[in-house]
N, C-alpha and C positions, 0 to 999 in steps of 0.2 A: 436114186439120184434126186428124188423131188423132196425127199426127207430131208436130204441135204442141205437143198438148197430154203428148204423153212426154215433148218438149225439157224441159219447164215442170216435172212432175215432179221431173225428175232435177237441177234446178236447187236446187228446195225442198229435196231429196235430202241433195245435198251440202252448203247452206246450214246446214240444221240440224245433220249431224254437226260438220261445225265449229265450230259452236255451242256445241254439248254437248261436244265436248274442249277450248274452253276453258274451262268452269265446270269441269271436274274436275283443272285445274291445269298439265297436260300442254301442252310446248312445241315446237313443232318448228323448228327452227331448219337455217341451212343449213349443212352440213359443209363445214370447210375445209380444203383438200389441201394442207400447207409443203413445198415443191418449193426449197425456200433450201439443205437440207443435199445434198451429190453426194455419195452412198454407192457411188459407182462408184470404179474402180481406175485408176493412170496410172501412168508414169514421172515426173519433173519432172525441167526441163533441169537440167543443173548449174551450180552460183552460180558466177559470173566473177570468177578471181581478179587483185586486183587488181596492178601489175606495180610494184615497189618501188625496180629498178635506178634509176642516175642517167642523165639526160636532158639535152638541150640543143636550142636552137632553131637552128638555121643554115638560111640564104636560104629561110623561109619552113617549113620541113618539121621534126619533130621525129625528134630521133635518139636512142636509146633503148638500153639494156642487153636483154639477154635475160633472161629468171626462171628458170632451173631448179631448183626450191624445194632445198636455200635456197641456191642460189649466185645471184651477177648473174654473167653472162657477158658480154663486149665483144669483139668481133670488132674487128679490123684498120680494118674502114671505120668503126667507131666512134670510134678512135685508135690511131695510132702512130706510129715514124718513118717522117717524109717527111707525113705526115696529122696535122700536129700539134694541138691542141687550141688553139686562137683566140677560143673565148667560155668565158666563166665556166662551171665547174660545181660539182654539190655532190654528195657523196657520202656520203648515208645509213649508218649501221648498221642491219644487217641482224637480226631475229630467229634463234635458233636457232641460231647460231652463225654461221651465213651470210659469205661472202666475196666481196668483187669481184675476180673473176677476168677479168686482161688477155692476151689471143691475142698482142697485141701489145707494145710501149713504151707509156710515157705519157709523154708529152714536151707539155709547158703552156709555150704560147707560141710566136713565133718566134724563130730563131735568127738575129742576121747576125754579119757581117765584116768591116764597113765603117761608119763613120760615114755614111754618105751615105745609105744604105740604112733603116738606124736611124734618122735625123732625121725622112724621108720616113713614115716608120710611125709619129714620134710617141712612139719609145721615148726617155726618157732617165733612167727612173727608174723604182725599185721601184713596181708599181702600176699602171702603164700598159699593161702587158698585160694577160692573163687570168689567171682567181685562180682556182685550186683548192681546194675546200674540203673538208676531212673532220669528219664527226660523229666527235665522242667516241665509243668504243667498233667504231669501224669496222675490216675487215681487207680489205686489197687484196694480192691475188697475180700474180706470174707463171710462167711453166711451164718457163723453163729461162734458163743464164746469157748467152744473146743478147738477151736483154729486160729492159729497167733505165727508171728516171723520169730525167726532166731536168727541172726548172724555168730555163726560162731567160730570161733580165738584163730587165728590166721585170714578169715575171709575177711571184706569189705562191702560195706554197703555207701555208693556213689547215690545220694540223691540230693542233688544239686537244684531246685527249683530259684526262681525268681520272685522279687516283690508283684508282678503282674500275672506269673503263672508258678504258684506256691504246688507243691508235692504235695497228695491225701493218702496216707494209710486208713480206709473206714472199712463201714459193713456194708454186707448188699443189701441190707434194709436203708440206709440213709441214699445209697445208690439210687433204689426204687421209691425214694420219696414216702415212708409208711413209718418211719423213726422220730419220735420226739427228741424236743432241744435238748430236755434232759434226758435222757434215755442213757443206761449202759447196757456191758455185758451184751453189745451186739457183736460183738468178737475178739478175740485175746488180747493182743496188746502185740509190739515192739521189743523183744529182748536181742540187744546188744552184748557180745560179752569175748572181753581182752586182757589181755598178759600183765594187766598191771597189779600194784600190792594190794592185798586184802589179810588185814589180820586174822583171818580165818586160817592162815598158815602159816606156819614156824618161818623164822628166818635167821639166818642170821648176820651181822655187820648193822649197821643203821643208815638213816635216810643223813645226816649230815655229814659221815663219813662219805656219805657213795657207796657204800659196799655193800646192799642188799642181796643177799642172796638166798632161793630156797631151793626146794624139790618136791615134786609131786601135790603138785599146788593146783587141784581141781577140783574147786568148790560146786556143789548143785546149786542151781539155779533155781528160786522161786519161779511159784507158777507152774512148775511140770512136775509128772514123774512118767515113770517106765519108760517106752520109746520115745517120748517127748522130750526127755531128759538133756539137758544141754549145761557145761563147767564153763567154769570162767578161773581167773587166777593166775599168777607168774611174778615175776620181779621187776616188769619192766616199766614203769609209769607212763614213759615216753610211746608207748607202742598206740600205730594205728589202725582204727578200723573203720577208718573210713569218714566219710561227710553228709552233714545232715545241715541245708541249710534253704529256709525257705517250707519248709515241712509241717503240715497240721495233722493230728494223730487224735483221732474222732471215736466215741462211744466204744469206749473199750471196756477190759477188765473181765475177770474170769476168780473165786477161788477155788483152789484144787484141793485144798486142808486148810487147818485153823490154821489162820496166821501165813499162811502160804498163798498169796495170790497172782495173779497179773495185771502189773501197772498198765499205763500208756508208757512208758517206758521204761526199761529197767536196765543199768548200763552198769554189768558186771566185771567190775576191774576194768574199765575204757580208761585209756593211755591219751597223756594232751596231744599225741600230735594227729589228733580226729577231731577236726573243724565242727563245731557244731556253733552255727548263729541263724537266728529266729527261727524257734521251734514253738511250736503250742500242743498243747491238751487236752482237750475239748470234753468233757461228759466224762468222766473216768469214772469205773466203780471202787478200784483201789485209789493208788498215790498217781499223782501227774504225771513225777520221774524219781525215781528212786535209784542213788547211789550205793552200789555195793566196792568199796576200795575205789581202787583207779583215782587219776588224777584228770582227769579231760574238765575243758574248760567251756562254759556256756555262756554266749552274749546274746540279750535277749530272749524272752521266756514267757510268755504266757499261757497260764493255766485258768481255765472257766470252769465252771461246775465239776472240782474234783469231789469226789466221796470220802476221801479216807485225805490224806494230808497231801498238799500241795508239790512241796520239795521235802525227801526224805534222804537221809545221809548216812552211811553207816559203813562198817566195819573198815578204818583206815581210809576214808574219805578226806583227798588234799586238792580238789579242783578249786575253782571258783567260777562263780555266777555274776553275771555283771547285765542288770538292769531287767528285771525282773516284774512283772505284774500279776497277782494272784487276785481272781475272785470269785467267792464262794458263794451256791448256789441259797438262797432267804430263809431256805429251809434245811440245809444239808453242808455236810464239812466240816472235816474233823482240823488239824493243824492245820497253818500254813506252811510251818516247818517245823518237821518231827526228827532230831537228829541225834545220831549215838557214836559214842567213839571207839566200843571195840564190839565185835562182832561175838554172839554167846554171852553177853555177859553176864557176869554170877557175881554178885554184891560182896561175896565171901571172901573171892579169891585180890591175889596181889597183882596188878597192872603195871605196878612201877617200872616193870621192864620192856614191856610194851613202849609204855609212854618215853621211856627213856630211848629206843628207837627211833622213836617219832615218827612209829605207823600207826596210833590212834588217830581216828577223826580228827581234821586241820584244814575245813572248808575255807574258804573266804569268798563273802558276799557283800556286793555292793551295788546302790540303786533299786530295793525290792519295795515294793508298794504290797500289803496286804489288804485285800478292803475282805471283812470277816462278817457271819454273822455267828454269834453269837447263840446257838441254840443246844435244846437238850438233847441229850443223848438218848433220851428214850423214845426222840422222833426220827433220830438220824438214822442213816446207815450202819456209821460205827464208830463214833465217838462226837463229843462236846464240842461244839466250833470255838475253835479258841488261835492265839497267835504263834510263839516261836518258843519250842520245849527242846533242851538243853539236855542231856543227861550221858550217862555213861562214858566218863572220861573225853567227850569229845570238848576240841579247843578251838571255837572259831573265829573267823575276823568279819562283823559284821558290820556295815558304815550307811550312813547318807540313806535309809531306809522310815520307814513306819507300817505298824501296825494300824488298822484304823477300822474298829467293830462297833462304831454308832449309830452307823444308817437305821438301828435295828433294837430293841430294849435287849438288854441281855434275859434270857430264859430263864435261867437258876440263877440269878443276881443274889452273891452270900455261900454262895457254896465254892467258891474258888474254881471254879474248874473252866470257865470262859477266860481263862486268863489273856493279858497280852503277852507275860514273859514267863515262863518258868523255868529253872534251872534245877536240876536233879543231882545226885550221889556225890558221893566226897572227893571224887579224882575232878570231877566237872567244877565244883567248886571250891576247887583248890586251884585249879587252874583260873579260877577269875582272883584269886587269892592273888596269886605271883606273876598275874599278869599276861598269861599263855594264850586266855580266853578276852577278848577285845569288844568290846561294844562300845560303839562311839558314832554321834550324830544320829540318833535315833529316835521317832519318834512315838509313844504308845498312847493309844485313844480307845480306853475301853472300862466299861465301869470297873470289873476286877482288872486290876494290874498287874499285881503276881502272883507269882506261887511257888513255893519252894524254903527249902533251911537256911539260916544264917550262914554267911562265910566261916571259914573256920576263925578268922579274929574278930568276926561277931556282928559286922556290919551287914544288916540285910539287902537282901537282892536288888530293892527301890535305892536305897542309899548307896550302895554298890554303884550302881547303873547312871542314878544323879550325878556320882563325883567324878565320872567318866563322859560326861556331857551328852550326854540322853535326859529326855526331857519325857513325863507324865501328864498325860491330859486328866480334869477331874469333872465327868461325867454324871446326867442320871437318867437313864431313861433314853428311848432313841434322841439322837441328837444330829442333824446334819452338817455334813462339817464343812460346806461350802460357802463363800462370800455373798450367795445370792439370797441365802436364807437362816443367814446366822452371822449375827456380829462377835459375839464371842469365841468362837472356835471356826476360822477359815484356815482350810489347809486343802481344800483341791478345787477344781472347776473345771468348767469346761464341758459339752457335749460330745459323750458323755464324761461325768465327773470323773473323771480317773485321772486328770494331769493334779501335779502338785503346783500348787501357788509360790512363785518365789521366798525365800524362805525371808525376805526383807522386807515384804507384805503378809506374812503369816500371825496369824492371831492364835492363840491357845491360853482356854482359861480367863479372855479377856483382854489379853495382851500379849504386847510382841514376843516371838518365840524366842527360846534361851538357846535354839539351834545353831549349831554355826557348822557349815559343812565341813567335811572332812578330806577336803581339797581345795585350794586357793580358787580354780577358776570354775568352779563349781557354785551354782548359784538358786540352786534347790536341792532336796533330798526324796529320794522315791524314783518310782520308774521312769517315768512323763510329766515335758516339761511343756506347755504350749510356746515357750518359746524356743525351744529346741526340737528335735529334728521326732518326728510321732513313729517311730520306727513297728507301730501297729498297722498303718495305713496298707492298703491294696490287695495283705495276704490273708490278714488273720480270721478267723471265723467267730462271730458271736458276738465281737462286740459293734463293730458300727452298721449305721442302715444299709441295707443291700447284701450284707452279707451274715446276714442270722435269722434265727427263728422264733427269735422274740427279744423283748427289749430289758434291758438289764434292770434287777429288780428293785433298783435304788434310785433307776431315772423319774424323776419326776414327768 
């Protein structure tokens, strides 16, 4: 009972103090512990970088670049020859500078040698292969000169760069900074190759009828053999393979046999409807670009230290070139343009039937600036620096241009061979005979002038070329042929000298030039005009400051 009455007590006890603390204001409330913030310490994994190379789906699995920031790396089993590239890709530019770098070849599409083969796959036209694609601003390498691209006859190649962000085909040496200006042979080169005509195969009907037509028209390709091997060839002029615009094509070149090598680019049978505008060639150890047939058309062109000749033309070659800049390295450089008009040719045989087709060679060029030097062949790589050689039946139209080899004393001066013009075999100068063969507004600045036979009614090549309004500079010894440094012979200016001077301010010989362009609203001849639009600017490599590796050997 007394327990009881404690409990009771201490009930009242407590009652009331609670009581009394709350009339005096005082609250007790319950404490709350925030357990939300972790004041503790860790590692954190590291963020996953995301992988940027180009990729493709094949039978189910994807195949991928490697990332080595900032390069892509492509291994063999990602492409090469004999593993060629069969579905579409696309290839990114990279931040940083970054480069797609190939272990291998890139060879887009397959190759065959037979119609039969071809039909069976569904090729017979630019498109029906696989397309390669490049972002504006992208750089692809490879690591030495056994590894080169093919595009071949159905596939395309999409490289669309910009004046601000130009497309690079180079080496992983120019990549890593270890490659001289003039350096070649740091990796194969560019072969293009499409369904259009190349006198290397039978045809029959002709090109003014419309009725071209062959079979089993699968020419080898220079530059390869065995598995590397890649045809070109068809009837179709019009066919394409693709666009090339914005693009600098860096220290190339490879031979594989005499006489057999790899250009900076070599574009077997390309059909016109493959956009190609502002391209260049940088360090070549063969030709710049060389035409094998095909009709594809090029606007603007600059080629800088080619080896072997500039622009090469051959077997049924009917594109044209429009606005053109060649210039050859002080010591090195064979043509600027080396052109022939049937492919094989044997001195013996009869052509008339060819030509009577009119799938011999039938370029047309207009706006080319050659600036040449002039040296021996037994310093060069592989031949006499000299201007625009002619021969084997081909028939061109060339206008508004010059030759111009004086920055420099000619080396064999008397031996003929630094020529500015020569013209070769009886079908070629028969064609200047009857008119087929067109020179007009032209201008040659070089101690040797020509080289070559009399026309067949007897008129030489010089007086040929004079009564067709081409004009002769007369030379001795280096001579500058700028306004800043020579009052007798102004014909370019400009930092650097590569624009042409108005042709209504032009001196030659002392006095005003007997030029008169070869178009009403045309108000110079040659590539670059300072008052016209310098369509070198933002992309090109080598020639302005900022973007070369040394300065052109004729700038003062």
């Amino acid at each position: 009972m007394k327990r009881v009455n404690n409990e009771l007590l201490l009930a009242a006890a407590i009652s009331a103090l609670l009581a009394g603390c709350d009339s005096g204001g005082i609250n007790i409330e319950p404490e709350t512990v925030d357990n939300s913030v972790d004041n503790s310490t860790s590692t954190p994994a590291p963020a996953e970088t995301e992988n940027p190379c180009a990729f493709y789906e094949k039978a189910g699995k994807t195949v991928q670049g490697e990332f080595v920031a900032p390069n892509c790396l492509y291994a063999p089993s990602f492409v090469d020859s004999g593993n060629n590239l069969t579905v579409d890709l696309y290839i990114p530019a990279l931040e940083e500078g970054g480069a797609h770098v190939f272990e291998g070849s890139l060879f887009v599409g397959e190759n065959f040698d037979n119609d039969a083969d071809m039909a069976a796959a569904g090729i017979v036209k630019g498109g029906d292969g696989a397309k390669l694609t490049v972002e504006a601003g992208a750089t692809i390498a490879f690591p030495d000169k056994t590894k080169f691209m093919v595009i071949n006859r159905g596939s395309q190649l999409i490289a669309r760069g910009s004046q601000t962000a130009p497309i690079t085909f180079t080496s992983l040496s120019d990549v890593e900074g270890t490659v001289d200006p003039e350096d070649v042979s740091q990796w194969g080169g560019l072969v293009i190759n499409g369904f259009g005509v190349t006198n290397k195969c039978d045809y029959t009907g002709s090109v003014a009828v419309g009725d071209l037509a062959t079979s089993e028209c699968h020419v080898d390709a220079e530059g390869s053999e065995g598995a590397d091997q890649s045809n070109y060839g068809g009837a179709n002029n019009a066919d394409n393979s693709g666009e090339l615009q914005y693009v600098v094509v860096k220290h190339t070149g490879a031979a594989v046999a005499n006489g057999d090598e790899l250009n900076g680019i070599s574009w077997g049978a390309v059909g016109s409807g493959t956009i190609v505008k502002n391209i260049e060639t940088y360090s070549t150890y063969d030709d710049g670009i060389e035409f094998f047939g095909g009709a594809v058309n090029v606007e603007n062109f600059l080629a800088v230290y080619v080896r072997d000749d500039s622009i090469d033309m051959d077997e049924g070659f009917s594109g044209s070139i429009t606005n053109a800049l060649v210039i050859q390295s002080a010591t090195d450089g064979a043509n600027c343009i080396e052109s022939d008009g049937i492919g094989s040719y044997d001195g013996a045989q009869d052509y008339s039937a060819v030509i009577a087709q009119g799938i011999n060679s039938r370029p047309k060029i207009d706006g080319l600036t050659c600036i040449i030097s002039p040296t021996d062949k037994a310093a060069a790589t592989h031949d006499f620096g000299a201007g625009w050689r002619f021969r084997e039946g081909i028939m061109p139209q060339v206008t508004n241009s010059m030759v111009v080899a004086s920055y420099s004393a000619d080396a064999t001066v008397g031996d003929g061979n630094n020529y500015c013009l020569r013209i070769d075999d009886d079908e070629t100068l028969q064609g200047a005979e009857d008119g087929d063969m067109v020179l007009k507004s032209n201008l040659f600045i070089c101690e040797e002038l020509v080289k070559g036979s009399n026309l067949p009614g007897g008129q030489t090549i010089r007086q040929w070329a004079e009564a067709n309004g081409n004009q002769f500079a007369t030379i001795t010894g280096a001579t500058n042929p700028t306004a800043t440094a020579n009052t007798g012979l102004q014909v370019l200016e400009g930092v650097p000298s590569i624009f042409s001077i108005d042709v209504a301010s032009m001196m030659v010989d002392g006095a005003a030039t007997t030029i008169v362009p070869d178009a009403a609203a045309r108000a110079y001849i040659g590539a670059l005009s300072q008052g016209g639009t310098d369509w070198t600017q933002g992309w090109t490599y080598g020639l302005h400051d900022g973007a070369r590796g040394q300065a052109l050997w004729f700038e003062n």
